[in-house]
Biopython code that builds the backbone (N, CA, C, O; Angstrom):
import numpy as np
from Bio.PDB.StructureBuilder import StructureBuilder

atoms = [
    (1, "UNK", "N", (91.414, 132.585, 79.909)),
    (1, "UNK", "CA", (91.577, 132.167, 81.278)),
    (1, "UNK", "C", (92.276, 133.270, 82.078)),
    (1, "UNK", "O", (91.802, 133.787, 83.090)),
    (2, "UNK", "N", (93.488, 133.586, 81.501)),
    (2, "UNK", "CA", (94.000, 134.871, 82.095)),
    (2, "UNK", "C", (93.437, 135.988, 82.287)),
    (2, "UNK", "O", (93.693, 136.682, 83.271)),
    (3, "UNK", "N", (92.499, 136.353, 81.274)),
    (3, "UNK", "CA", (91.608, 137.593, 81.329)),
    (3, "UNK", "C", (90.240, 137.535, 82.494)),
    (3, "UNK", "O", (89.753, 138.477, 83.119)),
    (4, "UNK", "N", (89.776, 135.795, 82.516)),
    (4, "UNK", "CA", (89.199, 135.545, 83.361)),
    (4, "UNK", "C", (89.101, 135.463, 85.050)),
    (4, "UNK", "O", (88.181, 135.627, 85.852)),
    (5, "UNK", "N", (90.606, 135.104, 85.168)),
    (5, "UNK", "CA", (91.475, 135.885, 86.573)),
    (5, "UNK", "C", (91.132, 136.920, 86.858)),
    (5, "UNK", "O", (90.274, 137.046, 87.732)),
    (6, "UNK", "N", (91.749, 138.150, 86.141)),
    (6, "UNK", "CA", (91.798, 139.539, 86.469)),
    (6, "UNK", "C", (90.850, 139.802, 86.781)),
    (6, "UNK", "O", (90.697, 140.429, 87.829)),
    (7, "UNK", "N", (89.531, 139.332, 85.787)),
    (7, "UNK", "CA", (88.174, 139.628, 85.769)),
    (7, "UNK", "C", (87.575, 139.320, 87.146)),
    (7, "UNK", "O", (86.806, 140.115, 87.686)),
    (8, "UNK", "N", (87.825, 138.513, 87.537)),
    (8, "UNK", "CA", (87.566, 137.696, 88.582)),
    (8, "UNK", "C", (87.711, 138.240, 89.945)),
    (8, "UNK", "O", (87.061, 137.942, 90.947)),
    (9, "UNK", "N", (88.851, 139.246, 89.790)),
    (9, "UNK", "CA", (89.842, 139.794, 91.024)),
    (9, "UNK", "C", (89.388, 141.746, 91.114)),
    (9, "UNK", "O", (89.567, 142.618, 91.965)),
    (10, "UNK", "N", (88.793, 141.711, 89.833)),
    (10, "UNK", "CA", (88.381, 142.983, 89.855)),
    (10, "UNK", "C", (89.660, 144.324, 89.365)),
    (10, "UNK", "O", (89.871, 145.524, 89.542)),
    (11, "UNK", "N", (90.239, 143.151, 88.677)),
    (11, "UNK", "CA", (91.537, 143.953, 88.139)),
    (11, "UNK", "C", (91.548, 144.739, 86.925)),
    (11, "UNK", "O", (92.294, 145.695, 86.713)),
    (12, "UNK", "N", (90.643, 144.257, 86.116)),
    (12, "UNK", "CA", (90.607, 144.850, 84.757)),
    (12, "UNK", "C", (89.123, 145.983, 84.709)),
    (12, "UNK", "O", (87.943, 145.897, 85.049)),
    (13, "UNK", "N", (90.002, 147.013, 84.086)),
    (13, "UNK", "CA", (88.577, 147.887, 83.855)),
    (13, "UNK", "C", (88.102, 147.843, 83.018)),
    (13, "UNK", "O", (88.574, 147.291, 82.024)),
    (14, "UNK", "N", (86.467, 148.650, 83.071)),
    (14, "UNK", "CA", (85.930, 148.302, 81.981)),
    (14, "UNK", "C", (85.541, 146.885, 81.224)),
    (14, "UNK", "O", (85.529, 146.577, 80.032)),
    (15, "UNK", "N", (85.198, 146.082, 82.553)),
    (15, "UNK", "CA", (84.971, 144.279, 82.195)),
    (15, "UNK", "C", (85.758, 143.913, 81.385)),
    (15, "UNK", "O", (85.333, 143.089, 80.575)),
    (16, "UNK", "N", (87.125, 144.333, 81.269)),
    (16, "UNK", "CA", (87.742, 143.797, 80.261)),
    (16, "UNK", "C", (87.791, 143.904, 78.741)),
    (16, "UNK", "O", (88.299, 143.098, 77.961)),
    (17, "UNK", "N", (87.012, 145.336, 78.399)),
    (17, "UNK", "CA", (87.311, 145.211, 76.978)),
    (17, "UNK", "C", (88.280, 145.851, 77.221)),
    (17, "UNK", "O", (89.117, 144.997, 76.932)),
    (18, "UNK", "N", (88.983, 146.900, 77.605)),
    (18, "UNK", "CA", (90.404, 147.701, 77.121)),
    (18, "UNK", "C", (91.350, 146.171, 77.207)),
    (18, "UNK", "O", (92.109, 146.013, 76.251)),
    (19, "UNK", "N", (91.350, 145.304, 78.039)),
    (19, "UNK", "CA", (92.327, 144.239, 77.768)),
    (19, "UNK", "C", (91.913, 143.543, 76.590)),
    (19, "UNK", "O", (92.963, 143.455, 75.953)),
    (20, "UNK", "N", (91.238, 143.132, 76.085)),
    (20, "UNK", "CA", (90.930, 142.629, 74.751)),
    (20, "UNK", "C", (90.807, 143.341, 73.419)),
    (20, "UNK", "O", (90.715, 142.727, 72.356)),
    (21, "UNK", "N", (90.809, 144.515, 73.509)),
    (21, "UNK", "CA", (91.223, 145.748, 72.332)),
    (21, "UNK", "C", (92.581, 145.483, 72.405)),
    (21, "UNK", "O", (93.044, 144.927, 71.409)),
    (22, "UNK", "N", (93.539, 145.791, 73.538)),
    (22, "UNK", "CA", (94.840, 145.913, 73.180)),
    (22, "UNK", "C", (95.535, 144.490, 72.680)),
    (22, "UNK", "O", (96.436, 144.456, 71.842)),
    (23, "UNK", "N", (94.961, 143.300, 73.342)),
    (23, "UNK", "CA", (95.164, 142.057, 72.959)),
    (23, "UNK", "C", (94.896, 142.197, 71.488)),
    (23, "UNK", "O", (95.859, 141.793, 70.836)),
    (24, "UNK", "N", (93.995, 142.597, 70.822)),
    (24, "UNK", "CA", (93.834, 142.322, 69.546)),
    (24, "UNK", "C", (94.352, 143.302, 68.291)),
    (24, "UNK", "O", (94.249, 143.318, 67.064)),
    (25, "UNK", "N", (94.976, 144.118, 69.352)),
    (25, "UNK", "CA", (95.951, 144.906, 68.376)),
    (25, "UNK", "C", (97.658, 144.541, 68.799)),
    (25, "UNK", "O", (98.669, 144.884, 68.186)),
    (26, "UNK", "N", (97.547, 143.778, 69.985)),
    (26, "UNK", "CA", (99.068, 143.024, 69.324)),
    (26, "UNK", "C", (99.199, 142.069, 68.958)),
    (26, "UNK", "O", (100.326, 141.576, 69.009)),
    (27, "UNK", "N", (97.908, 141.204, 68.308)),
    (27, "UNK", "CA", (98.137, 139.631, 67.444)),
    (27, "UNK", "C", (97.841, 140.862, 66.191)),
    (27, "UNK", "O", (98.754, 140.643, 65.395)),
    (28, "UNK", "N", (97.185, 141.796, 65.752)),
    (28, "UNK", "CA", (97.578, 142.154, 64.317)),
    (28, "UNK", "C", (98.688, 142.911, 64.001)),
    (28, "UNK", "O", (98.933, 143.219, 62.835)),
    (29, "UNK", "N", (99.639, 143.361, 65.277)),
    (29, "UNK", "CA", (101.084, 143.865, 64.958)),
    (29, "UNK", "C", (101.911, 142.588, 64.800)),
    (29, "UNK", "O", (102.836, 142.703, 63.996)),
    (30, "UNK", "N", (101.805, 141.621, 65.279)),
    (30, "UNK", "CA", (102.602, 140.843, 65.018)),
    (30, "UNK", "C", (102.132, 139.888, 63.749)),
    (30, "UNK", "O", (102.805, 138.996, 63.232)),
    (31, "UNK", "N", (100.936, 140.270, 63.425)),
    (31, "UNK", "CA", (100.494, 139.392, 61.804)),
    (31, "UNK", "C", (100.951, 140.505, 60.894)),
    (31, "UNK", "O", (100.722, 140.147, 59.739)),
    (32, "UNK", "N", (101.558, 141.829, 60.929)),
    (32, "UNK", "CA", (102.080, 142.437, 59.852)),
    (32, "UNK", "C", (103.536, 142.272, 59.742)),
    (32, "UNK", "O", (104.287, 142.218, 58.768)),
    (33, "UNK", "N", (103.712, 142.212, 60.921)),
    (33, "UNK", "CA", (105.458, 142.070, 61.063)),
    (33, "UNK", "C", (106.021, 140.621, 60.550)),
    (33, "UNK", "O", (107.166, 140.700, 60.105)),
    (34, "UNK", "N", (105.366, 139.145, 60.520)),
    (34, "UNK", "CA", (105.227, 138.167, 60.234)),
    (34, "UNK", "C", (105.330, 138.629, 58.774)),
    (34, "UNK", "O", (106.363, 138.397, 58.147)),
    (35, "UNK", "N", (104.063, 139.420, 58.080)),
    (35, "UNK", "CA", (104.137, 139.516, 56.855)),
    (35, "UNK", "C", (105.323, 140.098, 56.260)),
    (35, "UNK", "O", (106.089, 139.538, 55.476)),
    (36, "UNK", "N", (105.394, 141.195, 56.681)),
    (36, "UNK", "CA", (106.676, 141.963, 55.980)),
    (36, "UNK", "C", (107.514, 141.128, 56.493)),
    (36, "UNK", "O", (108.358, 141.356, 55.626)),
    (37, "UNK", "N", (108.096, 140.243, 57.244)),
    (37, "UNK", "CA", (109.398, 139.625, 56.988)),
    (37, "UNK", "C", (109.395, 138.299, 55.721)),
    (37, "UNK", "O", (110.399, 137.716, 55.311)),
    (38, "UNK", "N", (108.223, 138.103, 55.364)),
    (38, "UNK", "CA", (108.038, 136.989, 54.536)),
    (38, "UNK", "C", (108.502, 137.882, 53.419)),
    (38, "UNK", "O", (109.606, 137.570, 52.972)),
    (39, "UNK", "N", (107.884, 138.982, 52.832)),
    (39, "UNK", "CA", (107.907, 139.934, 51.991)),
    (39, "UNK", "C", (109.139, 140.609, 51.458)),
    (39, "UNK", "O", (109.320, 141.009, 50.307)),
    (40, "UNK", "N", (110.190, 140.687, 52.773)),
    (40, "UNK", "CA", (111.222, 141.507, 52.966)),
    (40, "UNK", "C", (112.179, 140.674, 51.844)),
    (40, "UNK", "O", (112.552, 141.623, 51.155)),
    (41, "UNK", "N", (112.647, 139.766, 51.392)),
    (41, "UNK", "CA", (113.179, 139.285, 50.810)),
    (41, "UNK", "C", (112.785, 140.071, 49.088)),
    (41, "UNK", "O", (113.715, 140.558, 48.445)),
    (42, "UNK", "N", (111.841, 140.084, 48.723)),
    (42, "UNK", "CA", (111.308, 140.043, 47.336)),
    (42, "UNK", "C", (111.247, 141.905, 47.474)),
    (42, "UNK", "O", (111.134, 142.547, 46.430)),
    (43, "UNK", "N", (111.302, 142.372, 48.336)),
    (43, "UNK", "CA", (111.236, 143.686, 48.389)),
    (43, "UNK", "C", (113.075, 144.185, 48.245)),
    (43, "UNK", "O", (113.552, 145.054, 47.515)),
    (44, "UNK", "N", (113.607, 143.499, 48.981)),
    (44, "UNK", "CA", (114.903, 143.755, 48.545)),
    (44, "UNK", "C", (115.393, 143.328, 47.058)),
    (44, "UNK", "O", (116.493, 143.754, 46.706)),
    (45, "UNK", "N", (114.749, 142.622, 46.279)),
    (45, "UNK", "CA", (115.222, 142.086, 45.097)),
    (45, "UNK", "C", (114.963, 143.275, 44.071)),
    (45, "UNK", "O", (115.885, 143.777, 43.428)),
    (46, "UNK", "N", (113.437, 143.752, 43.950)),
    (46, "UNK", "CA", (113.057, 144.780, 43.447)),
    (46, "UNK", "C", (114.160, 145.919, 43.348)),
    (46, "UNK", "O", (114.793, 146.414, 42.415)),
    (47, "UNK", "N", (114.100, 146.153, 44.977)),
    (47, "UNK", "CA", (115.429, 147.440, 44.743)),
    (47, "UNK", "C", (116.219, 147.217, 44.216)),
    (47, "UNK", "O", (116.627, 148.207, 43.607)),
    (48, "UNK", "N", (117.044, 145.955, 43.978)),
    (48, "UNK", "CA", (118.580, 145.816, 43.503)),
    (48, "UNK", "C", (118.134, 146.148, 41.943)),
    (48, "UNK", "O", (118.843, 146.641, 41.066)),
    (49, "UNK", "N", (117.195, 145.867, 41.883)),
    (49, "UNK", "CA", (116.946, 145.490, 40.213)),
    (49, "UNK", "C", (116.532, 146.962, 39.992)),
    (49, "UNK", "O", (116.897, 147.236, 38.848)),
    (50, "UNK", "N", (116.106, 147.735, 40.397)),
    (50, "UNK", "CA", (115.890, 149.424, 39.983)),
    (50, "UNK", "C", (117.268, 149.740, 40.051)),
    (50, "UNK", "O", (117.808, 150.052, 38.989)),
    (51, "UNK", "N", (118.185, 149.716, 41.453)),
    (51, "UNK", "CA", (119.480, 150.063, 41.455)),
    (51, "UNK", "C", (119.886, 149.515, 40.105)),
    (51, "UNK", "O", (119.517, 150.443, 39.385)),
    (52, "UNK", "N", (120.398, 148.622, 39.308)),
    (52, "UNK", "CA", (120.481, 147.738, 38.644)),
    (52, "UNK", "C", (120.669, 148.756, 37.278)),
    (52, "UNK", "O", (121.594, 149.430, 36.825)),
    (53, "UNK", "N", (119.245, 148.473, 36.883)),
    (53, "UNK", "CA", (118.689, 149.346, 35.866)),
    (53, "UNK", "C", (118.940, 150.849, 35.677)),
    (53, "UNK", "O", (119.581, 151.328, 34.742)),
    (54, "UNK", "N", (118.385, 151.507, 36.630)),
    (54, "UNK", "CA", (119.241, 153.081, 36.800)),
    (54, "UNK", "C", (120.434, 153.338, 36.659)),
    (54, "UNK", "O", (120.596, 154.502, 36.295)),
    (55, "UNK", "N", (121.752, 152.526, 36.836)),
    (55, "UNK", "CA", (122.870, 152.762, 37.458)),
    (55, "UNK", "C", (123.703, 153.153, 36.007)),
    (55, "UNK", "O", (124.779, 153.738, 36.133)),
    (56, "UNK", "N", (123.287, 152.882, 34.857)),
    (56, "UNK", "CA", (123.754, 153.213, 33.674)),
    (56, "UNK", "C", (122.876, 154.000, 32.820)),
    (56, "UNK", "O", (121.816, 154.269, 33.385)),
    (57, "UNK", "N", (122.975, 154.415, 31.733)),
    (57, "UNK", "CA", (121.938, 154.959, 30.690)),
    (57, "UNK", "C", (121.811, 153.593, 30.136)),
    (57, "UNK", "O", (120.644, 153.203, 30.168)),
    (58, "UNK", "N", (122.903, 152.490, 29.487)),
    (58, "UNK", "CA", (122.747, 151.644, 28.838)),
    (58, "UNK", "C", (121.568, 150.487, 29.028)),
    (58, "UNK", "O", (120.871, 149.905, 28.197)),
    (59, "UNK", "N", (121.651, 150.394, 30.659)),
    (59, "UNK", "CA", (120.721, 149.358, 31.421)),
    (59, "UNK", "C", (119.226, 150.316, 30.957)),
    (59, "UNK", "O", (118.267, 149.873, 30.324)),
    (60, "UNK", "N", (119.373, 151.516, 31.413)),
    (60, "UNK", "CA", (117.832, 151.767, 31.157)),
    (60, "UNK", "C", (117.453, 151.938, 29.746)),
    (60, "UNK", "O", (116.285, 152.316, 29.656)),
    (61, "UNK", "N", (117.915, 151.821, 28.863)),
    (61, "UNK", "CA", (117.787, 151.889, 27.698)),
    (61, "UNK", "C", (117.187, 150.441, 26.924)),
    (61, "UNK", "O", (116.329, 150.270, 26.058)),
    (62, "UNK", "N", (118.039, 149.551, 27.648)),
    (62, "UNK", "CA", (117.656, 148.046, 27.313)),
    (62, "UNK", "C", (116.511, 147.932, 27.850)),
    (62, "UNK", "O", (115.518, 147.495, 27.269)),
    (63, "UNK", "N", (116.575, 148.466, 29.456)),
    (63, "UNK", "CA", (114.963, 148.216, 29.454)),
    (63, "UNK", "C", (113.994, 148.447, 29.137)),
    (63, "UNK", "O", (113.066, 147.643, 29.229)),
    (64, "UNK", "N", (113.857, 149.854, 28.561)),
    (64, "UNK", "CA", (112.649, 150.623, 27.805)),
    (64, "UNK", "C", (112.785, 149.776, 26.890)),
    (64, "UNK", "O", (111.924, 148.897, 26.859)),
    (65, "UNK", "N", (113.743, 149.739, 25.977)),
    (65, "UNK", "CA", (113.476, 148.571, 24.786)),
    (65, "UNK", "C", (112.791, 147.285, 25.146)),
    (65, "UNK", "O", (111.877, 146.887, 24.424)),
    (66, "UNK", "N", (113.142, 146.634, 26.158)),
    (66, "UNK", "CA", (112.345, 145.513, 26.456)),
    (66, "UNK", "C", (111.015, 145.675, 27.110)),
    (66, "UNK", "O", (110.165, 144.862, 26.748)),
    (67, "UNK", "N", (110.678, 146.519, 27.957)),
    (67, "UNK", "CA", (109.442, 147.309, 27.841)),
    (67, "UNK", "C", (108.376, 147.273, 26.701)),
    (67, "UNK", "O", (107.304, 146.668, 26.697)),
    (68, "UNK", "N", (108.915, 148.049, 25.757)),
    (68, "UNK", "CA", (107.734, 148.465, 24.882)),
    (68, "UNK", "C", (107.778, 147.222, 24.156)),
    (68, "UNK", "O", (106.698, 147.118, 23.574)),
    (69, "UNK", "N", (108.711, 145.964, 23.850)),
    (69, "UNK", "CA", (108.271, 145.400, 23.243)),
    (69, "UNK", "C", (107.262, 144.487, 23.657)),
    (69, "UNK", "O", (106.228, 144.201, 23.053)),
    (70, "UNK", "N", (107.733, 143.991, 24.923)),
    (70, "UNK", "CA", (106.706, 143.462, 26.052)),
    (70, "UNK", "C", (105.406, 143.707, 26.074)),
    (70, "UNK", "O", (104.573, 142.814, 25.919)),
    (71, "UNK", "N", (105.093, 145.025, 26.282)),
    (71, "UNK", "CA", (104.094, 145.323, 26.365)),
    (71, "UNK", "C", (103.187, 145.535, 25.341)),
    (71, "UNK", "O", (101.961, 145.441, 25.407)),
    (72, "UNK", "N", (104.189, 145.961, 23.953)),
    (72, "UNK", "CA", (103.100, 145.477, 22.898)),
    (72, "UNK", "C", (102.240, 144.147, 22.270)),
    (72, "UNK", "O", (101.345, 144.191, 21.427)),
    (73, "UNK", "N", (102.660, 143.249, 22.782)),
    (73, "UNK", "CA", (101.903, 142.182, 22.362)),
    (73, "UNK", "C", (100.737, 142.147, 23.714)),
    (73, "UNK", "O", (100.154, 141.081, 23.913)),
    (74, "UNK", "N", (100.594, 142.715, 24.141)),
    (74, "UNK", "CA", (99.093, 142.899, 25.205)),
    (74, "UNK", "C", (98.134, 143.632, 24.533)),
    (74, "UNK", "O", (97.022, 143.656, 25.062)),
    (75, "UNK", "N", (98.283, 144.217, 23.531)),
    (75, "UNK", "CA", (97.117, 144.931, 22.400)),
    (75, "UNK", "C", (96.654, 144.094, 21.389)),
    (75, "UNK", "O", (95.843, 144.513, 20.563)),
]
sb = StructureBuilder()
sb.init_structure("model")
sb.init_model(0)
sb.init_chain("A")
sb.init_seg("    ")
for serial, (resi, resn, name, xyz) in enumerate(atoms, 1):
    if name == "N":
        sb.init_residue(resn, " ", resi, " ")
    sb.init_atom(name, np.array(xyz, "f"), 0.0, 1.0, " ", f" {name:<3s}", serial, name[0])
structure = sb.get_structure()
């Protein structure tokens, strides 16, 4: 309806696709930003858990051990 105004008034160039390109690239900036905040949580967990792991030799050691054992029963 709004686009139909402008249209109407001779406001928009290009019949209105440059307003409907840019329209449709800010409903998919705001469907990524939506995403990564859903995301942002589990992305911070990851890091703590590398911080975590790195922060000693002992931690990474346990984990390679738990690693390979892990992963050997997938063969």
């Amino acid at each position: 309806m709004f686009k139909d105004n402008l249209s109407f008034h001779k406001m928009l160039s290009l019949n209105g696709k440059l307003f409907h390109v840019c329209c449709c690239a800010h409903i998919l900036n705001l469907l990524v930003h939506d995403s990564l905040s859903e995301i942002e949580d589990v992305i911070d967990n990851v890091k703590e858990s590398v911080k975590h792991i790195t922060a000693s030799t002992v931690h990474l050691t346990m984990f390679n051990v738990s690693y390979k054992y892990f992963s050997s029963d997938e063969d």
